[in-house]
C-alpha positions as CSV (number, residue, x, y, z in Angstrom):
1,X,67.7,97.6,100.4
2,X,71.3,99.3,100.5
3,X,71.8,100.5,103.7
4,X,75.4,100.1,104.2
5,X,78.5,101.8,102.1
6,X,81.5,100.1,103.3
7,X,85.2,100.9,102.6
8,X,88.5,98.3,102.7
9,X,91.7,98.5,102.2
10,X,93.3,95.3,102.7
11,X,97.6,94.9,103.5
12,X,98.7,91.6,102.5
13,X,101.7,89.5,103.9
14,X,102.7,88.1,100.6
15,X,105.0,84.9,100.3
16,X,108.5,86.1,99.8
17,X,107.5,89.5,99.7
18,X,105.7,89.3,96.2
19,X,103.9,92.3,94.6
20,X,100.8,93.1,96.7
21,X,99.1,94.3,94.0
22,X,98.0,90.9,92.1
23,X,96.4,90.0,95.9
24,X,94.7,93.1,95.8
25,X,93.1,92.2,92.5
26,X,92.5,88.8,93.6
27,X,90.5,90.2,96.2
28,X,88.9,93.1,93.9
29,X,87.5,89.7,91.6
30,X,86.1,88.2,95.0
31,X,84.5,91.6,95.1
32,X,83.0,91.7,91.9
33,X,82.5,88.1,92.1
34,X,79.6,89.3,95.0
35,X,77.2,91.0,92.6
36,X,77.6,94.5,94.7
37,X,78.2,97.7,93.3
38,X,81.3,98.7,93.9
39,X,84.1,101.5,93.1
40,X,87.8,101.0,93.3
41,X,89.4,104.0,94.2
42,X,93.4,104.3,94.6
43,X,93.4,103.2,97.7
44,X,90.5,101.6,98.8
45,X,87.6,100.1,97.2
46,X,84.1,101.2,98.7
47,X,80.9,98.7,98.2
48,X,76.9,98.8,98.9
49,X,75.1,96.4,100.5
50,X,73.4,95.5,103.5
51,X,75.4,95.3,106.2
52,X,75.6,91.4,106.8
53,X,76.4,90.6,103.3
54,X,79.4,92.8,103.3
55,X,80.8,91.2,106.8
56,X,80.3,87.9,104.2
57,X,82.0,89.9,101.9
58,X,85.3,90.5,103.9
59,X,85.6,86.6,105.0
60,X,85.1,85.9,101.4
61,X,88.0,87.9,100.5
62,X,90.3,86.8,103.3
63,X,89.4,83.1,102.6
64,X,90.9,84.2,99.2
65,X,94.1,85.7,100.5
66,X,94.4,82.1,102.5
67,X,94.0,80.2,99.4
68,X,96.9,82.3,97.9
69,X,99.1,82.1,100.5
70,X,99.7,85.2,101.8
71,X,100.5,84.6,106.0
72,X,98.8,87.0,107.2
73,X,96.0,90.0,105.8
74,X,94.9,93.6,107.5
75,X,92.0,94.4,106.4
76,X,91.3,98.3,107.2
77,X,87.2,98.4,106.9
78,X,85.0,101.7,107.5
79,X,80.8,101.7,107.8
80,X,78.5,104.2,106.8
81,X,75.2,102.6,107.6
82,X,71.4,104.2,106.8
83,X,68.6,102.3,107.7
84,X,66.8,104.7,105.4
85,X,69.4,103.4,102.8
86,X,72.5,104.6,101.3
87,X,74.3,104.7,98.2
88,X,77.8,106.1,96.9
89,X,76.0,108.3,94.8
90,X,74.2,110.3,97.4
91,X,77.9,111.3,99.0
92,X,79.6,111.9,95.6
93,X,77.4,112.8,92.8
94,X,78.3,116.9,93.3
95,X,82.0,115.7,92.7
96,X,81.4,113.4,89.2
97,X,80.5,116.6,87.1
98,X,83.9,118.3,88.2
């Protein structure tokens, strides 16, 4: 069950100051790579999931960075975690009609 929305942002180092915005779509792939619903939003990209998949989730995508080469990665992450379960829907669906 989805039980967990989370939210990241992540702030690559990049090697000689590169673009950060083919990193961030590397990391978007590793996202969609995971199977999880997902949303990218202009700043941050929210996913469902339980929450131990999604701590996965975020090594997963700084393993990535690593492979690429970046030095070093934030990775801003909020939780928003239901036992009953969750889902992005439930916090935006009055918003999608507008």
């Amino acid at each position: 069950m989805v039980d967990t929305l989370m939210s990241i942002q992540i702030i690559p180092q990049t090697p000689q100051g590169k673009n950060v915005i083919p990193y961030v779509d590397e990391a978007i792939a590793v996202i969609e790579k995971s199977g999880l619903n997902y949303r990218v939003g202009p700043l941050e990209t929210t996913i469902e999931g339980d929450m131990s998949e999604l701590f996965i989730l975020i090594q997963h995508i700084n393993e990535r960075m690593v492979e690429l080469e970046v030095s070093s990665v934030i990775s801003q992450v909020k939780f928003y975690h239901v036992p009953e379960g969750i889902s992005m829907a439930t916090l935006t669906e009055k918003y999608d009609d507008v």
